[in-house]
N, CA, C and O atoms as CSV, one atom per row, in Angstrom:
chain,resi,resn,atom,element,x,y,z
A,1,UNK,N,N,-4.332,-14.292,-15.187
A,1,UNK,CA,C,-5.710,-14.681,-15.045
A,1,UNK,C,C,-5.781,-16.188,-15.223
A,1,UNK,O,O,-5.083,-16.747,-16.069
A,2,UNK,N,N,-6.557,-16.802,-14.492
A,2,UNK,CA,C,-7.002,-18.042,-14.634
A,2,UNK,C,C,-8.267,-18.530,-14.506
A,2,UNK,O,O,-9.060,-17.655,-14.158
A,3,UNK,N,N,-8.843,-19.836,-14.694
A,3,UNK,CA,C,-10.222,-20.115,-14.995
A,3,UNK,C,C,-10.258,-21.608,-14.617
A,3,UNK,O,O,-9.344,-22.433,-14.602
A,4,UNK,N,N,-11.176,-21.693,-14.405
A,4,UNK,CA,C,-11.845,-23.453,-13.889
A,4,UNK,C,C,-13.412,-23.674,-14.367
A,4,UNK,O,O,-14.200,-22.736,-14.493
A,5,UNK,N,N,-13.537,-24.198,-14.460
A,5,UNK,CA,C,-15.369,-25.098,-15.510
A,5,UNK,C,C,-16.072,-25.411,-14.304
A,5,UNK,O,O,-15.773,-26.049,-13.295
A,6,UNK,N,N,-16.746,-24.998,-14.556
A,6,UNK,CA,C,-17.899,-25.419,-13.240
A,6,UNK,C,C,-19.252,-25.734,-14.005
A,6,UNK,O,O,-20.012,-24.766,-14.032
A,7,UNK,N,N,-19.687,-26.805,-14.594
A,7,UNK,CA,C,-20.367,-27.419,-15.613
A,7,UNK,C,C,-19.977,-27.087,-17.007
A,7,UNK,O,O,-19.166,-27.768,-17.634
A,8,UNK,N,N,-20.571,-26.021,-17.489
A,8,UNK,CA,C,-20.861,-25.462,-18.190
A,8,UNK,C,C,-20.326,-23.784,-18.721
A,8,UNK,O,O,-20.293,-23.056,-19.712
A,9,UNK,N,N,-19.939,-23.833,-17.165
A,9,UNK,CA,C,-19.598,-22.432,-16.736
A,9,UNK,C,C,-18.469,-22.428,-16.743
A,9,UNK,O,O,-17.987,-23.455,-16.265
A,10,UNK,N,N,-17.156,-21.062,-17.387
A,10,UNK,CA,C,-15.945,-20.855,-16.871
A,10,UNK,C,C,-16.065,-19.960,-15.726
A,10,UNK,O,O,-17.047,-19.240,-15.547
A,11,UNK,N,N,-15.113,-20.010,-14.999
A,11,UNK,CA,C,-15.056,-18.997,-13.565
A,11,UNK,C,C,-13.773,-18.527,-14.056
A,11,UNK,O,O,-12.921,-19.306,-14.483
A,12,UNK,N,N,-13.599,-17.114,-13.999
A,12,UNK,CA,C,-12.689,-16.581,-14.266
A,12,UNK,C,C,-11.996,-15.747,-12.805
A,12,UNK,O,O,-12.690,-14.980,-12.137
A,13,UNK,N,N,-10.543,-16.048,-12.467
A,13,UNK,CA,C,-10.254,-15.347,-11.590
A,13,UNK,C,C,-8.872,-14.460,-11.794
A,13,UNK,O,O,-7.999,-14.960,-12.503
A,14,UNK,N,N,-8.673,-13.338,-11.280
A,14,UNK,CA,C,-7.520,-12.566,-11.869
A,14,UNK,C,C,-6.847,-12.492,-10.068
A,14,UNK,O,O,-7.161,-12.192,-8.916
A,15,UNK,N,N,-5.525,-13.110,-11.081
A,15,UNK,CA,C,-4.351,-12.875,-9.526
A,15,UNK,C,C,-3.504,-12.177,-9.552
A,15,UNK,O,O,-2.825,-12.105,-10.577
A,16,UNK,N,N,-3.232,-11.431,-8.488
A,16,UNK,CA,C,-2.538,-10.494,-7.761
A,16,UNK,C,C,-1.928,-10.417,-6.552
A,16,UNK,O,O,-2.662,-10.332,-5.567
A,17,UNK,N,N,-0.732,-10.427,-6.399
A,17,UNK,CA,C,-0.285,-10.875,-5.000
A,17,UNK,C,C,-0.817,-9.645,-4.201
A,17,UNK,O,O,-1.064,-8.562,-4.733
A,18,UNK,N,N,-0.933,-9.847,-3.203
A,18,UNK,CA,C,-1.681,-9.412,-1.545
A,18,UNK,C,C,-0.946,-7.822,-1.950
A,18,UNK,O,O,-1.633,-6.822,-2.160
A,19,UNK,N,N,0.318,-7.838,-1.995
A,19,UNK,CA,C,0.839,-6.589,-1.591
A,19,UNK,C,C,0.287,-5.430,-2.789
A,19,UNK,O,O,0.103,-4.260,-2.453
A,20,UNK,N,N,0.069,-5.859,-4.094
A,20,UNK,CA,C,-0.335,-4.870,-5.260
A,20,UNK,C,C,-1.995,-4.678,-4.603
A,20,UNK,O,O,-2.346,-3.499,-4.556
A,21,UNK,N,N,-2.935,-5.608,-4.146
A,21,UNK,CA,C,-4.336,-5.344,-3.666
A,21,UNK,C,C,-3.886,-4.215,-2.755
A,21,UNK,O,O,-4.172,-3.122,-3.242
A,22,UNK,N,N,-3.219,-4.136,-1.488
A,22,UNK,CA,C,-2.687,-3.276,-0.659
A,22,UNK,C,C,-2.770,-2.592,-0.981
A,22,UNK,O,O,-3.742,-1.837,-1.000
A,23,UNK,N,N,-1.283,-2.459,-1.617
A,23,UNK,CA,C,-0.902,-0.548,-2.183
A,23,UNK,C,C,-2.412,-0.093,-2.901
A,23,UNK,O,O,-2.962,0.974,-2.629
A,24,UNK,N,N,-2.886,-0.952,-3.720
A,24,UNK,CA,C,-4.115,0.313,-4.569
A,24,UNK,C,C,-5.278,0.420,-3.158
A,24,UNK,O,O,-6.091,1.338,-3.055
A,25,UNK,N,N,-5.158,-0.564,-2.284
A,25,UNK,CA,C,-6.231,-0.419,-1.707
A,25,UNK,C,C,-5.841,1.208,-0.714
A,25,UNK,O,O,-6.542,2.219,-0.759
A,26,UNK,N,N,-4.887,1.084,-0.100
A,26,UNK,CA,C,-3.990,2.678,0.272
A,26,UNK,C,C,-4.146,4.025,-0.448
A,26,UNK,O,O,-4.412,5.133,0.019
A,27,UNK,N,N,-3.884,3.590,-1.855
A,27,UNK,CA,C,-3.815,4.610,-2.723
A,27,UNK,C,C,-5.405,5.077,-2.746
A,27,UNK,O,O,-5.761,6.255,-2.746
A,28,UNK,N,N,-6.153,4.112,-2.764
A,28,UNK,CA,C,-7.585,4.884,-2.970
A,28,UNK,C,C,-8.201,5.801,-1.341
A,28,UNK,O,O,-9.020,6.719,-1.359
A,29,UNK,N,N,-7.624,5.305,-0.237
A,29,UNK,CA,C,-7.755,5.900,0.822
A,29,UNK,C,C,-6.899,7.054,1.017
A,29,UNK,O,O,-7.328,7.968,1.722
A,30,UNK,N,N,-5.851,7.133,0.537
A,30,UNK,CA,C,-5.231,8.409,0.556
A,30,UNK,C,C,-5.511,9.156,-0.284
A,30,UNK,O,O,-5.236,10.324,-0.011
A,31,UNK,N,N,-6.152,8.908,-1.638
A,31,UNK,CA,C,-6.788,9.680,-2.544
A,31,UNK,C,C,-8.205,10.632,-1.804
A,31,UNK,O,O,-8.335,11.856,-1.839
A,32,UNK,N,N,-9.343,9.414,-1.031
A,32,UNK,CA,C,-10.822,9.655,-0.565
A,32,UNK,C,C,-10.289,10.571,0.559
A,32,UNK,O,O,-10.754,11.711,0.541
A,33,UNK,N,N,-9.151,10.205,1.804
A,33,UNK,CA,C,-9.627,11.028,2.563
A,33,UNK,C,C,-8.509,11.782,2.849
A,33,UNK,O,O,-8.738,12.271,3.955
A,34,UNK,N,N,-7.340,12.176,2.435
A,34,UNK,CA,C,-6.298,12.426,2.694
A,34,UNK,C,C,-6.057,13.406,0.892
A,34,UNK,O,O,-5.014,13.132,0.300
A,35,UNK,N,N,-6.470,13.844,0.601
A,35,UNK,CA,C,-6.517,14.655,-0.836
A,35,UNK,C,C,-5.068,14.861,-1.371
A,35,UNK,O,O,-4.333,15.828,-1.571
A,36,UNK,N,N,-4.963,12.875,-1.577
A,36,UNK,CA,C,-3.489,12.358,-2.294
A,36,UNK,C,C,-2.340,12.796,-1.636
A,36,UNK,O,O,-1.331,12.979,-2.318
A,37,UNK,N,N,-2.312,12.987,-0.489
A,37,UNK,CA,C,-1.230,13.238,0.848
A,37,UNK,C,C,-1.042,12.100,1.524
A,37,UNK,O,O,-1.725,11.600,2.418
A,38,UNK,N,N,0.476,11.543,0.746
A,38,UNK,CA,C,0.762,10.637,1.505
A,38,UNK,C,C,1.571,10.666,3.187
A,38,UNK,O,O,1.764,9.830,4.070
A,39,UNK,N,N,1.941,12.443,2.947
A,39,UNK,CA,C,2.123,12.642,4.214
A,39,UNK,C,C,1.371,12.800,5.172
A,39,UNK,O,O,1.559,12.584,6.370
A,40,UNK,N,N,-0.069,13.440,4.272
A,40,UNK,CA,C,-0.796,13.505,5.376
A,40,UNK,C,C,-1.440,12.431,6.404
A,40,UNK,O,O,-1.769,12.511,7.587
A,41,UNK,N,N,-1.486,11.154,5.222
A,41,UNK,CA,C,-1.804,10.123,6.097
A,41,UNK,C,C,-0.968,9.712,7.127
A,41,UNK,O,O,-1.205,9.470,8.310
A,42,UNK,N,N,0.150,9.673,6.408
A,42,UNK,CA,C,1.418,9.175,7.371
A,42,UNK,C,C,1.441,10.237,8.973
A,42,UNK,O,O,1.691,9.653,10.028
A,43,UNK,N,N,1.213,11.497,8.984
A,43,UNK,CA,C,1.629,12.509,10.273
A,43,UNK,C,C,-0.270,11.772,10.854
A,43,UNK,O,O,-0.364,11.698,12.079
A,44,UNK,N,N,-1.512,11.326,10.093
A,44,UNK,CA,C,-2.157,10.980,11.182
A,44,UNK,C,C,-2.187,9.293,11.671
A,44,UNK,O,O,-2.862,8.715,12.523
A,45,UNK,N,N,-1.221,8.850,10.792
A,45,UNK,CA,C,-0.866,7.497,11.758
A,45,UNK,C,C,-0.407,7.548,12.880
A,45,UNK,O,O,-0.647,6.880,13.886
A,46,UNK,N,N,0.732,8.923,12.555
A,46,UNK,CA,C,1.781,9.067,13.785
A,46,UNK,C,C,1.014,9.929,15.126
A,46,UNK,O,O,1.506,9.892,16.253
A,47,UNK,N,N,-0.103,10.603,14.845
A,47,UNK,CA,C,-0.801,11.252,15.725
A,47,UNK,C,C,-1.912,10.493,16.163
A,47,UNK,O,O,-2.670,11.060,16.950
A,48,UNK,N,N,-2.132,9.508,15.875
A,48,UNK,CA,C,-3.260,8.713,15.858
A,48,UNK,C,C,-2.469,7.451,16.643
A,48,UNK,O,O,-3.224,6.544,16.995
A,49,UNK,N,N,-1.126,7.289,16.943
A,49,UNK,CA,C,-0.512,6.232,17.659
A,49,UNK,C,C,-0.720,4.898,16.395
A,49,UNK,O,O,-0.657,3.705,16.695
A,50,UNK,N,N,-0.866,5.192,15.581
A,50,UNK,CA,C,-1.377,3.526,14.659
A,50,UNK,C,C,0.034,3.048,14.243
A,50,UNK,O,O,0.268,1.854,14.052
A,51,UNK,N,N,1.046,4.101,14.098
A,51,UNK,CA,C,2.867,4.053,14.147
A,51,UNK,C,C,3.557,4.301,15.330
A,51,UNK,O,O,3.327,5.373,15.890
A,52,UNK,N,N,4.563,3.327,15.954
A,52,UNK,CA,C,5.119,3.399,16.866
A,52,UNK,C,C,6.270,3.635,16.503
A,52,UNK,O,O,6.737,3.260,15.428
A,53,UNK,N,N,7.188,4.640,17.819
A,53,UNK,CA,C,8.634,5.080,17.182
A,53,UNK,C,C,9.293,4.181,16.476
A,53,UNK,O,O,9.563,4.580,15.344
A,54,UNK,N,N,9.769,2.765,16.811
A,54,UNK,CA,C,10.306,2.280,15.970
A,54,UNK,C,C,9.818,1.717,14.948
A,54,UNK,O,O,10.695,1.143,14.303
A,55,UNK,N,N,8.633,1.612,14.445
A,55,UNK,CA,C,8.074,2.156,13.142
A,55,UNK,C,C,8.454,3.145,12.427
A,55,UNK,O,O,8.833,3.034,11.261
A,56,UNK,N,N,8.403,3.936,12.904
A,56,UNK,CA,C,8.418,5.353,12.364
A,56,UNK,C,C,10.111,5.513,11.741
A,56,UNK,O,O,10.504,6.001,10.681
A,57,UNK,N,N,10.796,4.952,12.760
A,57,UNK,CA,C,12.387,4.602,12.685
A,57,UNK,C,C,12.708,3.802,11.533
A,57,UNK,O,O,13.571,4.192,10.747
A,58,UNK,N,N,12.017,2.582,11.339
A,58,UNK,CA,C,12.053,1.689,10.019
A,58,UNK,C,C,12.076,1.999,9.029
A,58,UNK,O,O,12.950,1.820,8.181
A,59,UNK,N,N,10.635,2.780,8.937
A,59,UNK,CA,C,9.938,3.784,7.524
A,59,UNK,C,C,11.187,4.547,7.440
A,59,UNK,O,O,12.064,4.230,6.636
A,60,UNK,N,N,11.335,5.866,8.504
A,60,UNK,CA,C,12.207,6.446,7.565
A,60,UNK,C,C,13.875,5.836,7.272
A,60,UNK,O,O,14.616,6.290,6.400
A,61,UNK,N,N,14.143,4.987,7.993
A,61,UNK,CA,C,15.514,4.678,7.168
A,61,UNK,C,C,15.305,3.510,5.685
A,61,UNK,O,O,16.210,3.164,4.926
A,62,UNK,N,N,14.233,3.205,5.635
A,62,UNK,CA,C,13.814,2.515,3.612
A,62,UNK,C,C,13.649,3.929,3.219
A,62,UNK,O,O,14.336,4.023,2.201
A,63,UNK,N,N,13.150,5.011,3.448
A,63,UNK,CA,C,13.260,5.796,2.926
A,63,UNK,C,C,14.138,6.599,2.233
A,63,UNK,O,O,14.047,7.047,1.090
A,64,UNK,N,N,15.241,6.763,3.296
A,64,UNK,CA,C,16.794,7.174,3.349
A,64,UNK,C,C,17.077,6.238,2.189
A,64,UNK,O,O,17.432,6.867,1.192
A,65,UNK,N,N,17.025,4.877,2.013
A,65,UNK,CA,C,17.592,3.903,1.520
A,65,UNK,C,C,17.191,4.398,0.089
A,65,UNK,O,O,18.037,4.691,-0.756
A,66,UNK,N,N,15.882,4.470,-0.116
A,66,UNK,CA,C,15.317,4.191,-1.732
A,66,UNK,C,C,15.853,5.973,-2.138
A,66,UNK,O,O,16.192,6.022,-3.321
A,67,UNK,N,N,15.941,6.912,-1.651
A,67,UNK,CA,C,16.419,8.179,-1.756
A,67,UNK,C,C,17.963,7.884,-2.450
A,67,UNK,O,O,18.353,8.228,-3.566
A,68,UNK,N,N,18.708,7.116,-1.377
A,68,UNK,CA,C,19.991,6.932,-2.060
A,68,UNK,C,C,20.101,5.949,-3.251
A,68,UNK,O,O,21.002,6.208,-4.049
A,69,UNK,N,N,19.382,4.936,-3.486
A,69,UNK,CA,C,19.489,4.530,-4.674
A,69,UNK,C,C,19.052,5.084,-5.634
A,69,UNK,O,O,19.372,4.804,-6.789
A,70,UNK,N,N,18.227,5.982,-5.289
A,70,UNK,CA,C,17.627,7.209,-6.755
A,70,UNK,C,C,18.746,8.172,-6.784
A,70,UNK,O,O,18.814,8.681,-7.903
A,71,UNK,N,N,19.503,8.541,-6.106
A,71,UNK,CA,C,20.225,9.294,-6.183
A,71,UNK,C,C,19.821,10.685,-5.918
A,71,UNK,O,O,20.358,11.529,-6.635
A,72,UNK,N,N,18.840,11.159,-4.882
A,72,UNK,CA,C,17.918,12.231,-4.683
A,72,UNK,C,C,19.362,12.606,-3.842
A,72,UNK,O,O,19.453,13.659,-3.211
């Protein structure tokens, strides 16, 4: 958090890089309309064209990836 004086006044501002605003901003849309299905959002990106195959190709090989470093 940080702050600057504007007379009299502090202004207080709280920072967060872009990508943490993102994800919660996601998380609350997959919560409202997707009833916490992150697949479900994901199969209507892919039906909805908003993911293109090699999208879809990307996603799932980080996927593959973070699977094998968990050791799933």
């Amino acid at each position: 958090m940080s702050h600057r004086v504007e007379g009299r006044t502090n202004i207080y501002t709280v920072f967060e890089p872009p990508t943490n605003m993102a994800a919660r901003a996601v998380r609350q849309i997959i919560d409202r309309f997707c009833n916490g299905s992150v697949e479900r959002l994901l199969a209507g990106m892919v039906d909805s064209e908003v993911i293109d195959s090699r999208e879809l190709k990307d996603l799932a090989a980080k996927i593959a990836r973070a699977k094998a470093r968990k050791g799933d």
